[in-house]
N, C-alpha and C positions, 0 to 999 in steps of 0.2 A: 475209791480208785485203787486198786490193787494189781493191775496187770497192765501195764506202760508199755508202749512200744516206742522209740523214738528214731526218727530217719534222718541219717549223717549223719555220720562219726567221727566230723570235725571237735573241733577245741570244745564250741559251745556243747554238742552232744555228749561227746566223750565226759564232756564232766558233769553234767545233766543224768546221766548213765551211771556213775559212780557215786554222785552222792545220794540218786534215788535208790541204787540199788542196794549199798550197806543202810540202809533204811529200813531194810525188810522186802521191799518190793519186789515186784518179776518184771522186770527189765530186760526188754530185748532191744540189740541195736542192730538197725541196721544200714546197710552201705552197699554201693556198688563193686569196692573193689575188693576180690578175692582176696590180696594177698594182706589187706591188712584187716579184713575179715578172720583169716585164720590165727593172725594174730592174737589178734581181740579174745577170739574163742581158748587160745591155748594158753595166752600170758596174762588175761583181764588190762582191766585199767591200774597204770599208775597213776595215782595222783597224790600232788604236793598243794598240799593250803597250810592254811594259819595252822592249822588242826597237826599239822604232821604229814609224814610221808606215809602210804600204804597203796597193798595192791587189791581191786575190789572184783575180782569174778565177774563178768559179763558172758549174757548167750548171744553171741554178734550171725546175723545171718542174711541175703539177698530177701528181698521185698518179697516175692513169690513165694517165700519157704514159709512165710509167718502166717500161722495157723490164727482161726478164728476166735472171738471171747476179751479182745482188748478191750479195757475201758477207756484209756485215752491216749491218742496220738499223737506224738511232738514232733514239729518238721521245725527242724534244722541246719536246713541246704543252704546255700547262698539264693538269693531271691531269682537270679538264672534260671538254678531248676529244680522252682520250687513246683512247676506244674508236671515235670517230669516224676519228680518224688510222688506226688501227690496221687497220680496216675498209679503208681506204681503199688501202692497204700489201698486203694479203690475197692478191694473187696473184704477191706475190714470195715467199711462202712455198713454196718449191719440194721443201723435202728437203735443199737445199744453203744456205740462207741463214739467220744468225742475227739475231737479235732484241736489241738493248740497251736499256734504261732507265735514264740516271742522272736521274729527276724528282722530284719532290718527292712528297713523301706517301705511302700504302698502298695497293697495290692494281693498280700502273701494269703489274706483270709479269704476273698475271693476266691483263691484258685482253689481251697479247701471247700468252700461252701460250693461251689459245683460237683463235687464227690460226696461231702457228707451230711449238707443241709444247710443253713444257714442257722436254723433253730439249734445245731451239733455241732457250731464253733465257737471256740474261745479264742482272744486273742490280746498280745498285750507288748511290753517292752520288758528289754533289763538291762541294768549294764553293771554284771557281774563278768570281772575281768579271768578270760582265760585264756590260755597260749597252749599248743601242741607241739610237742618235738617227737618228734618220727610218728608211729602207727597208732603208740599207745600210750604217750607218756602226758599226761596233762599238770599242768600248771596253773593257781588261782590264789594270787595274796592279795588280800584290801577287800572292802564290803561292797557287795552291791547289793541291787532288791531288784525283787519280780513284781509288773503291777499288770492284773491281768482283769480282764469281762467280758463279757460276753459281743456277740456281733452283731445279737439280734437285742435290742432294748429292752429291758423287765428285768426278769429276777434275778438275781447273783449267786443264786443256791449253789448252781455246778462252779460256778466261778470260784465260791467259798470252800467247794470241795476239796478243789484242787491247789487254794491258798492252804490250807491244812495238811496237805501232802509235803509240797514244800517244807515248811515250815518243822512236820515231822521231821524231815529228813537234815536241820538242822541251816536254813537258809531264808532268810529276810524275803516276806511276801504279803500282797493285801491284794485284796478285789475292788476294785474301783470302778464305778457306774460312768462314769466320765473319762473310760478308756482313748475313744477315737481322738480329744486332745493329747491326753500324754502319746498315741502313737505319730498324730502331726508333729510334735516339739520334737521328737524326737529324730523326725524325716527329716526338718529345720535345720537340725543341728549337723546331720549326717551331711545333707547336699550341700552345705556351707564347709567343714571342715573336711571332709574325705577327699571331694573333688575340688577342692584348692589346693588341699597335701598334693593329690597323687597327679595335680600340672606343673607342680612346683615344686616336688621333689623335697617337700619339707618335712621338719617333722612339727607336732603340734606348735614346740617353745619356737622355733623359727618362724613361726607364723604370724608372731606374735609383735607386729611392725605393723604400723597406721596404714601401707597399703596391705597389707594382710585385714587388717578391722574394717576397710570401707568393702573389701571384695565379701569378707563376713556377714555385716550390715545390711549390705544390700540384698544377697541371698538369703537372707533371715526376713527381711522384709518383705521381699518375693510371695515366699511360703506362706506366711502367714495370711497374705492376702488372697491369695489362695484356699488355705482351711477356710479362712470366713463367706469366700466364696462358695464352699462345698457345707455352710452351716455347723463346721466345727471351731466355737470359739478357743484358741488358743493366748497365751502371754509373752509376747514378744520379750519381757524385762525379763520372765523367768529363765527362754532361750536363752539370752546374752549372758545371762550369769551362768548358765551352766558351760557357757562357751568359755567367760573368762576363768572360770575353775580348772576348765582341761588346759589352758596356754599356760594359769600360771603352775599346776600340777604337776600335766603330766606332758612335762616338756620334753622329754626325751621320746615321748610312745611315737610309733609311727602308723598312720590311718591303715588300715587293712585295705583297704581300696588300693591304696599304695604299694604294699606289699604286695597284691595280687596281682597288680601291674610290672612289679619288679622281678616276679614270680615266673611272668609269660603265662596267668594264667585269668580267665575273663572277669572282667570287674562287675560287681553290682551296678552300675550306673543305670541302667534301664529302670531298677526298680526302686531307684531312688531317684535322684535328681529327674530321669525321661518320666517316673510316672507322675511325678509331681507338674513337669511341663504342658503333659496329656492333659492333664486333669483343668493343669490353668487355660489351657487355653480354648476347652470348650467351655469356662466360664467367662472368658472373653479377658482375662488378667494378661499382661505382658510378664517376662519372666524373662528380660534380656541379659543377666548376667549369671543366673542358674542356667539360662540355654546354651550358654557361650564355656561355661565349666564341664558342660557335657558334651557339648561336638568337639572342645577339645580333648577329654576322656578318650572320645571314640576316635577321634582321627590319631592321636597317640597307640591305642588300641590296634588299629586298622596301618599302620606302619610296620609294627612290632611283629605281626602276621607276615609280613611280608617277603 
């Protein structure tokens, strides 16, 4: 894999962009908005990590401009529009280029495998920390890891490829066969702390009060009943500790759900918590306190419009 294309040039992208691209690789980004497109193009990426501070050349451009011959595509929109990107991507679905998703929530590989196959997605989680200040400036201190596989069941071969790219370019990664539980734990942990932050205004360490842990609990519990209903076994203990790690942690962080609400600008909730509800309740699960963290999302949402 030598020619990357990756879609939004948010935090996640931008730094996805930059440490693939001092890698060696050919790295294009791109985004809808002009003005921090020509940025991108004229000033590269800044970025700050453990590693130091430097500025890495990126070719930033609209969706329609990028020429054919990618071998793999990263969408990194907010799961809103992830089907918008994806559309937009559609005709570098050639036969020869794959498809990746490490976004947040349910649902983001679907929208890819209706563009580029099912056989020609990859899909997985991370939680490698990064923050964006203005067009181009990215930010990333403390370790994360990428776990990523395939969508369709069998081999790992491309999955291993693209664990190798990573890892080239100086970043903690594995292929994992047993992908679709870590991206459930993951949904768990999301529609439990994101959408309790962002109705209560908290930040994680404030959350972190007995009625804060039973609204957790039971959202965790939800979920999970759920995967097992969808035949993805998941570890409710594992959840809970990676919950208590982030309260006693990273007490000061504030959910991006949060901030995107504080923002004025539209939250992931559909494709976390709503798709998680979808999903329960054509399995016949109840999910009455992840349903009750997301109508109030959206009526919060649906005021702020107003």
């Amino acid at each position: 894999m030598q020619n990357i294309v990756i879609v939004g040039a948010g935090a996640m992208g931008c730094y996805f962009a930059a440490r693939l691209g001092e890698s060696g690789l050919a790295v294009t980004l791109v985004d809808i908005d002009p003005v921090r497109l020509e940025i991108l193009s004229r000033e590269g990426i800044r970025i700050s990590d453990d590693r130091g501070e430097r500025v890495v050349p990126i070719q930033a451009m609209r969706a329609q401009d990028v020429g054919p011959g990618a071998d793999l595509v990263m969408l990194f929109t907010k799961g809103m529009h992830s089907a918008a990107a994806a559309r937009s991507i559609a005709h570098l679905a050639d036969g020869h280029c794959y498809a990746l998703t490490l976004q947040n929530g349910l649902g983001n590989a679907e929208i890819l495998a209706d563009i580029f196959t099912p056989a020609r997605v990859l899909m997985g989680v991370t939680d490698i920390p990064a923050d964006l200040d203005g067009a181009n400036s990215v930010a990333s201190h403390g370790q994360g890891r990428i776990r990523l596989g395939h969508m369709v069941a069998g081999s790992l071969a491309v999955a291993q490829q693209a664990v190798r790219m990573f890892v080239r370019s100086g970043m903690l990664a594995e292929a994992d066969a047993a992908i679709q539980t870590a991206i459930w734990e993951k949904a768990a942990f999301n529609a439990a702390l994101n959408a309790l932050a962002t109705v209560s205004g908290a930040t994680v360490g404030e959350m972190d009060h007995p009625a804060g842990h039973r609204i957790i609990n039971a959202v965790i519990a939800e979920v999970a009943a759920t995967a097992e209903a969808a035949d993805v076994p998941v570890d409710r203990q594992r959840i809970c500790e990676k919950v208590e790690f982030a309260l006693a942690h990273h007490r000061s962080h504030q959910a991006s759900m949060l901030q995107d609400m504080l923002a004025g600008r539209p939250t992931e909730i559909e494709s976390i918590n709503g798709a998680i509800i979808r999903i329960a309740a054509q399995a016949g699960i109840a999910t009455p306190v992840t349903s009750t963290l997301a109508d109030m999302v959206r009526l919060m949402g649906a005021n702020r419009s107003r």
